[in-house]
C-alpha positions as CSV (number, residue, x, y, z in Angstrom):
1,X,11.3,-4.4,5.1
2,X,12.3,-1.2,6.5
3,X,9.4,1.7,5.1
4,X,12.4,4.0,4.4
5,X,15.0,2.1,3.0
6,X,14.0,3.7,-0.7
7,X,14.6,6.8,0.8
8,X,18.2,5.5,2.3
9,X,19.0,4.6,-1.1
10,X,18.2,7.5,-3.1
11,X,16.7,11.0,-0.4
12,X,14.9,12.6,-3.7
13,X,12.4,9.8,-3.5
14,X,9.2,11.0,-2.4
15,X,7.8,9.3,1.2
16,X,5.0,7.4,0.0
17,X,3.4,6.2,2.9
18,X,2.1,9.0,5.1
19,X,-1.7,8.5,5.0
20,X,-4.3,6.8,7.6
21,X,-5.7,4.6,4.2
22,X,-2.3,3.3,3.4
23,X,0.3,5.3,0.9
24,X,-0.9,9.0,-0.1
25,X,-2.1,9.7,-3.2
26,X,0.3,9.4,-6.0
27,X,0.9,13.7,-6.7
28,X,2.3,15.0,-10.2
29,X,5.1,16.0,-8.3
30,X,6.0,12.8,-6.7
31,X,5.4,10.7,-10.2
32,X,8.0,13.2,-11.9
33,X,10.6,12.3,-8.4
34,X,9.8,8.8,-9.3
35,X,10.6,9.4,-13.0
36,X,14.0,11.2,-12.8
37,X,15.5,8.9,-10.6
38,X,18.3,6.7,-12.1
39,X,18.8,4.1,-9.2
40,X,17.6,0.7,-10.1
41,X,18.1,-0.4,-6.7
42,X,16.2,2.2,-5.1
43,X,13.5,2.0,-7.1
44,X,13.6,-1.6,-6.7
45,X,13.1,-1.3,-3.0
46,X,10.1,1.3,-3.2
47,X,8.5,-1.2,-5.6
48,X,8.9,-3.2,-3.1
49,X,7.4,-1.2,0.0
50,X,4.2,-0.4,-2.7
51,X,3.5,-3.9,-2.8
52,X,4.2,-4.4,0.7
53,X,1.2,-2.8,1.4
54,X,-1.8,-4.4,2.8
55,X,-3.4,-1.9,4.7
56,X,-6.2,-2.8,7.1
57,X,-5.9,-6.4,6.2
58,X,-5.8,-7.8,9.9
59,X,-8.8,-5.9,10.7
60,X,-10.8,-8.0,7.5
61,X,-9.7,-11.7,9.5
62,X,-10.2,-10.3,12.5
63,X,-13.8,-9.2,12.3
64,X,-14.7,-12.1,10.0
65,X,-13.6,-14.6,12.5
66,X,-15.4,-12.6,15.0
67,X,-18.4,-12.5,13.2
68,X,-18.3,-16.1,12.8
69,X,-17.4,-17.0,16.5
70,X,-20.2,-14.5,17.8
71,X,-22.7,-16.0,15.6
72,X,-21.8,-19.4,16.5
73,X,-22.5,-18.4,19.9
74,X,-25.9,-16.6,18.9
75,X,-24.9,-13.2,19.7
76,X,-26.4,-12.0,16.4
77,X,-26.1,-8.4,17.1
78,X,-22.5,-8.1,18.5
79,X,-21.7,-10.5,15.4
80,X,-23.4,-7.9,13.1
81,X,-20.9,-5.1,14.1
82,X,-18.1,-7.3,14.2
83,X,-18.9,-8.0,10.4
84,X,-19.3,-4.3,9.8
85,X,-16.1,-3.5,11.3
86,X,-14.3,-6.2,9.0
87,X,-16.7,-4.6,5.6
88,X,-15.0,-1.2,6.6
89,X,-11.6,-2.6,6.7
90,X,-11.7,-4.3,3.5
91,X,-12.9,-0.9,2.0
92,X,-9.4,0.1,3.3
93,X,-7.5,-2.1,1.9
94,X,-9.1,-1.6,-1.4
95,X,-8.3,2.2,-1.0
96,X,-4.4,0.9,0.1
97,X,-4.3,-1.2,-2.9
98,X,-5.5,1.1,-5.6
99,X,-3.2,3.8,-4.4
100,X,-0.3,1.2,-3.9
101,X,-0.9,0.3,-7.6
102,X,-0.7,4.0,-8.8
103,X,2.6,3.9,-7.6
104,X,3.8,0.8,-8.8
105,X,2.7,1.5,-12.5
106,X,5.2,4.9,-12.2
107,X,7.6,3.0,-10.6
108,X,7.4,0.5,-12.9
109,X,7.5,2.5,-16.0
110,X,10.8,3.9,-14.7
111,X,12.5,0.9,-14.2
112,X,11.6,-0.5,-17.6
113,X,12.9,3.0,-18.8
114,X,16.6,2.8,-17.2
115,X,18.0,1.1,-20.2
116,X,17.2,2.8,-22.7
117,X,17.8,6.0,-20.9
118,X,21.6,4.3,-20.7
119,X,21.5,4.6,-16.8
């Protein structure tokens, strides 16, 4: 999915994912965007991009399977980093996630608002 289709859809959408640990924190400001916009398909697609996200996910396999491999191979020390570089990336994605989740709890609440509001 295209990071900025949202934004195609509806421009008064705030950008969500601007931030090295996966989408910036969720700001008064961008919750009340979130909240006045009467688009069910646009906030269906930046529901969409906040679940999308998975952060540093590649570098968790990757540095698990090199931990493993190195190990196998008895290079204990270069194995040790390798499964401290994939520790640090799951830290990331746990970061990624609980921001992700922020938003999709305000994004959510919207949508389940848009009937009643009539839109």
């Amino acid at each position: 999915m295209s990071a900025g289709l949202y934004r195609d859809v509806d421009p008064t959408l705030p950008w969500m994912g601007a931030s090295s640990l996966g989408p910036r924190r969720l700001t008064r400001e961008a919750a009340v965007a979130v909240m006045a916009c009467a688009d069910p398909l646009a906030l269906a697609l930046m529901l969409a991009y906040a679940r999308s996200y998975a952060a540093a996910l590649g570098g968790v396999v990757q540095g698990s399977a090199a931990a493993v491999a190195l190990g196998l191979l008895g290079h204990r020390r270069e194995a040790a980093f390798a499964a401290a570089g994939a520790g640090l990336s799951a830290l990331v994605v746990v970061e990624a996630r609980r921001r992700a989740r922020q938003w999709e709890s305000v994004i959510g609440a919207r949508l389940a608002s848009l009937p009643a509001d009539g839109a």
